[in-house]
LUMDORO-478308 format. One record per residue: residue number from 0; residue in one letter; x, y, z of N, C-alpha, C in turn. Coordinates in nm, 3 decimals. Layout:
<rs>
+-----+-----+---------+---------+---------+---------+---------+---------+---------+---------+---------+
|   n | res |   neast |  nnorth |     nup |  caeast | canorth |    caup |   ceast |  cnorth |     cup |
+-----+-----+---------+---------+---------+---------+---------+---------+---------+---------+---------+
| NUM |   A |       X |       Y |       Z |       X |       Y |       Z |       X |       Y |       Z |
...
+-----+-----+---------+---------+---------+---------+---------+---------+---------+---------+---------+
</rs>
This chain:
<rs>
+-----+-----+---------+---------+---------+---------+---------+---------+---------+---------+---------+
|   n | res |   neast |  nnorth |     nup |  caeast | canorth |    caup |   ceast |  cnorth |     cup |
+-----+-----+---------+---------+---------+---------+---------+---------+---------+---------+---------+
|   0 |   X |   1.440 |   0.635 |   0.255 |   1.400 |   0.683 |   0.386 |   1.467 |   0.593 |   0.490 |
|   1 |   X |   1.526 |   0.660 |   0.581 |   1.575 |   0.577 |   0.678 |   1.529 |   0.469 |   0.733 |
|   2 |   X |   1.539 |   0.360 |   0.799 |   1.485 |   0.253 |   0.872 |   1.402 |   0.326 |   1.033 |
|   3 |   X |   1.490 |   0.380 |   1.100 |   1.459 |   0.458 |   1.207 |   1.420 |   0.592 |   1.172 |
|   4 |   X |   1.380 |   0.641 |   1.091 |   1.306 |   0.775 |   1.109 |   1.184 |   0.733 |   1.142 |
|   5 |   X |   1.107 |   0.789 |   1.258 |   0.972 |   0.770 |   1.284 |   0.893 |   0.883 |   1.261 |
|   6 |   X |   0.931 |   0.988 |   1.242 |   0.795 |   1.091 |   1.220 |   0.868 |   1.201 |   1.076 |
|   7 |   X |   0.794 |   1.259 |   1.013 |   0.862 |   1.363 |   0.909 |   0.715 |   1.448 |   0.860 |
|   8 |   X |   0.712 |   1.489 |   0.826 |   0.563 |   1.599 |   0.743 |   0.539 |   1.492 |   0.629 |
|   9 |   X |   0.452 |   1.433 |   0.624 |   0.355 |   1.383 |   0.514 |   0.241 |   1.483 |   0.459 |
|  10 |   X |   0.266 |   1.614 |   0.490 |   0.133 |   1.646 |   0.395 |   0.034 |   1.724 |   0.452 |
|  11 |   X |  -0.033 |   1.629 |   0.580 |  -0.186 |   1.696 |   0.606 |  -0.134 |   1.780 |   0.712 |
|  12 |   X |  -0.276 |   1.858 |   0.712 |  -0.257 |   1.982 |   0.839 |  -0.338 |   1.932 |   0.968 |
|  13 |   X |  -0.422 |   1.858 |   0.926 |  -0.519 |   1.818 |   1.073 |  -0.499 |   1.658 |   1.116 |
|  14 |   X |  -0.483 |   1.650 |   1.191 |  -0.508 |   1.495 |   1.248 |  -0.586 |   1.414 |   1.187 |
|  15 |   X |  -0.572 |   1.269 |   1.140 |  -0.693 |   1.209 |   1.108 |  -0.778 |   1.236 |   1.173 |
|  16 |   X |  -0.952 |   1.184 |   1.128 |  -1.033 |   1.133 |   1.275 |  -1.026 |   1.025 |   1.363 |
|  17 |   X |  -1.038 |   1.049 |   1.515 |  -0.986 |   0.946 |   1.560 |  -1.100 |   0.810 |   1.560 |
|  18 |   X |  -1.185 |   0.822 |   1.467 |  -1.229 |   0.676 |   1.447 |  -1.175 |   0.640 |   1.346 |
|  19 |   X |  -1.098 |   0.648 |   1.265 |  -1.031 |   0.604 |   1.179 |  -0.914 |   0.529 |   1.241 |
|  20 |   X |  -0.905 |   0.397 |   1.181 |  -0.811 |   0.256 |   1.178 |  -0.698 |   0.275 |   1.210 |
|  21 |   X |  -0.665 |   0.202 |   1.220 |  -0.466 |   0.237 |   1.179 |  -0.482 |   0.161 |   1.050 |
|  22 |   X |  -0.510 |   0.013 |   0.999 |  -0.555 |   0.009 |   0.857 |  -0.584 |   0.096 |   0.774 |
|  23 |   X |  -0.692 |   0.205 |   0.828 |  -0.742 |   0.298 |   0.703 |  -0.652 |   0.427 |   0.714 |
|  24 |   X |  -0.592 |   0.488 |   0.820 |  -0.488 |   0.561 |   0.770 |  -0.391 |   0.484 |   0.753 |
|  25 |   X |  -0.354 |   0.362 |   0.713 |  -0.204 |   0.311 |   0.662 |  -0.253 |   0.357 |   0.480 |
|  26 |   X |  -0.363 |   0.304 |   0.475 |  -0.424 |   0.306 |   0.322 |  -0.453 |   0.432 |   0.297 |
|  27 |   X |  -0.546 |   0.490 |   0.328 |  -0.562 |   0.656 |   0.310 |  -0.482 |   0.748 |   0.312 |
|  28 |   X |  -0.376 |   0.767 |   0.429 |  -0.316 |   0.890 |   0.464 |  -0.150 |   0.848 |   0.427 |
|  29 |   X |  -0.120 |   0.684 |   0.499 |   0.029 |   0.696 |   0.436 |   0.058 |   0.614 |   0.306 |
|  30 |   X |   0.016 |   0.546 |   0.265 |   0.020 |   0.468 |   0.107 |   0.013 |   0.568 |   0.033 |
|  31 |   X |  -0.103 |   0.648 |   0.055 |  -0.128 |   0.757 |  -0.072 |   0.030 |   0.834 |  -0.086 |
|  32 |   X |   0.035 |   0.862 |   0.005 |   0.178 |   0.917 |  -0.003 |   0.334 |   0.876 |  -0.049 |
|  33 |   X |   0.344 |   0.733 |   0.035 |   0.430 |   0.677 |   0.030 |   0.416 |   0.544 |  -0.038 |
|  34 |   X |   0.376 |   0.502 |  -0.157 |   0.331 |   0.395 |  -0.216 |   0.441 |   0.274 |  -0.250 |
|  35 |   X |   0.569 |   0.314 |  -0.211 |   0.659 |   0.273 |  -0.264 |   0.706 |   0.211 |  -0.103 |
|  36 |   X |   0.658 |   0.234 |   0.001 |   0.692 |   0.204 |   0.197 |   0.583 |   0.160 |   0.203 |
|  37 |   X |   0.618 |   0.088 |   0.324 |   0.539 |  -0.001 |   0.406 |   0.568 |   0.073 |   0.572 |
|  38 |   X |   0.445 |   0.058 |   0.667 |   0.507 |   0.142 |   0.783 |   0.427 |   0.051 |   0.882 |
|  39 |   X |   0.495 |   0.031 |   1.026 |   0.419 |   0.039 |   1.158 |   0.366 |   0.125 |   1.230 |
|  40 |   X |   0.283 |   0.103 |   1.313 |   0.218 |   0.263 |   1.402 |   0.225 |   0.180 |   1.485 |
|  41 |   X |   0.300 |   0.225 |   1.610 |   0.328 |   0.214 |   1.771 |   0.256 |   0.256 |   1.824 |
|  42 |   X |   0.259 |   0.193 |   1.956 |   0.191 |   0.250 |   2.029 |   0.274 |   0.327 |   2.117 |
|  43 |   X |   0.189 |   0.362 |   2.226 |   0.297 |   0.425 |   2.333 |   0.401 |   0.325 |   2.422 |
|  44 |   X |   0.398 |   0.211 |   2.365 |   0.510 |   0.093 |   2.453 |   0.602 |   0.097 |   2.342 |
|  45 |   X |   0.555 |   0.118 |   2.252 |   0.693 |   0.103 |   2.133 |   0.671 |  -0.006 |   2.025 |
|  46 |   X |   0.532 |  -0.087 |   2.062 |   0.516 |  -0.204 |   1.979 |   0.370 |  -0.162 |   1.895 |
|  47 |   X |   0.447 |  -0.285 |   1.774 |   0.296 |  -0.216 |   1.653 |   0.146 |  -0.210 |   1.674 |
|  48 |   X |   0.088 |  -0.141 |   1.648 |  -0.040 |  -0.115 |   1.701 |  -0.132 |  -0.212 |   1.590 |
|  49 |   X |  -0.243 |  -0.324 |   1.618 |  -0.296 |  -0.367 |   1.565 |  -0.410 |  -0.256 |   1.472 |
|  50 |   X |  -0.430 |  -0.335 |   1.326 |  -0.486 |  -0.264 |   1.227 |  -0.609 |  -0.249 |   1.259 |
|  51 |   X |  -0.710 |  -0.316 |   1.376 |  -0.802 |  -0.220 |   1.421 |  -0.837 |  -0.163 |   1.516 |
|  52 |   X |  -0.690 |  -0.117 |   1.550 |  -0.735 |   0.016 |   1.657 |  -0.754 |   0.146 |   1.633 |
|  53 |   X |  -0.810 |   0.183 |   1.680 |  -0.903 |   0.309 |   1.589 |  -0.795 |   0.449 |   1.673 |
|  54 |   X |  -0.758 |   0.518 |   1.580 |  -0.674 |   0.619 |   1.591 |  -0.690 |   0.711 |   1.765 |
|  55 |   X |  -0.821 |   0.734 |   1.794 |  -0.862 |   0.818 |   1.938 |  -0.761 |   0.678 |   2.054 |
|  56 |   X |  -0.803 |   0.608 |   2.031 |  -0.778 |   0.474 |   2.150 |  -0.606 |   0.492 |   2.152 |
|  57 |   X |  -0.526 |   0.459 |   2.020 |  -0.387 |   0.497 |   1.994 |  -0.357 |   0.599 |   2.069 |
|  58 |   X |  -0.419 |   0.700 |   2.034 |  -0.344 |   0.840 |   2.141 |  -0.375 |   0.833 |   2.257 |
|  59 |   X |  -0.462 |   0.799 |   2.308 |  -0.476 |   0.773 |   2.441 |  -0.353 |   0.709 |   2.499 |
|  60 |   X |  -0.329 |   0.581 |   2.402 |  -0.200 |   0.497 |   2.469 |  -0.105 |   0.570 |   2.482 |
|  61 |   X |  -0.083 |   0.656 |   2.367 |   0.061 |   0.699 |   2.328 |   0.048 |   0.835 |   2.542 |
|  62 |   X |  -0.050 |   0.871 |   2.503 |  -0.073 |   1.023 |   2.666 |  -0.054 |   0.943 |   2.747 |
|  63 |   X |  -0.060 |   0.791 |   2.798 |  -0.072 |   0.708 |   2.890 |   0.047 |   0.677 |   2.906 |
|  64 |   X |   0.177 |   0.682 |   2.843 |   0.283 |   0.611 |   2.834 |   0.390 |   0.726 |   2.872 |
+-----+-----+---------+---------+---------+---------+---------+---------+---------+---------+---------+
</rs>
């Protein structure tokens, strides 16, 4: 997988919930998938989003930016 690809179809059809981590979808939603990668989640500045920010708060940043 590329270094710079940031988004591709993993799978699900619905959004996590947005109380869910960025920890627990790194573990839940992209490990399960990709067990063999390691990934960051940005925010809307472009920098990694700490592992407990809870997914609703993330999008907010990302609409804010």
């Amino acid at each position: 997988m590329p270094r710079n690809m940031t988004r591709w179809n993993y799978g699900y059809r619905e959004a996590a919930p947005g109380a869910m981590t960025v920890r627990e979808w790194k573990r839940e939603r992209f490990a399960t998938r990709y067990p063999d990668y390691a990934c960051d989640v940005l925010d809307g500045r472009g920098f990694p989003a700490a592992d407990d920010t809870t997914l609703i708060r993330l999008r907010d940043r990302v609409l804010e930016e």
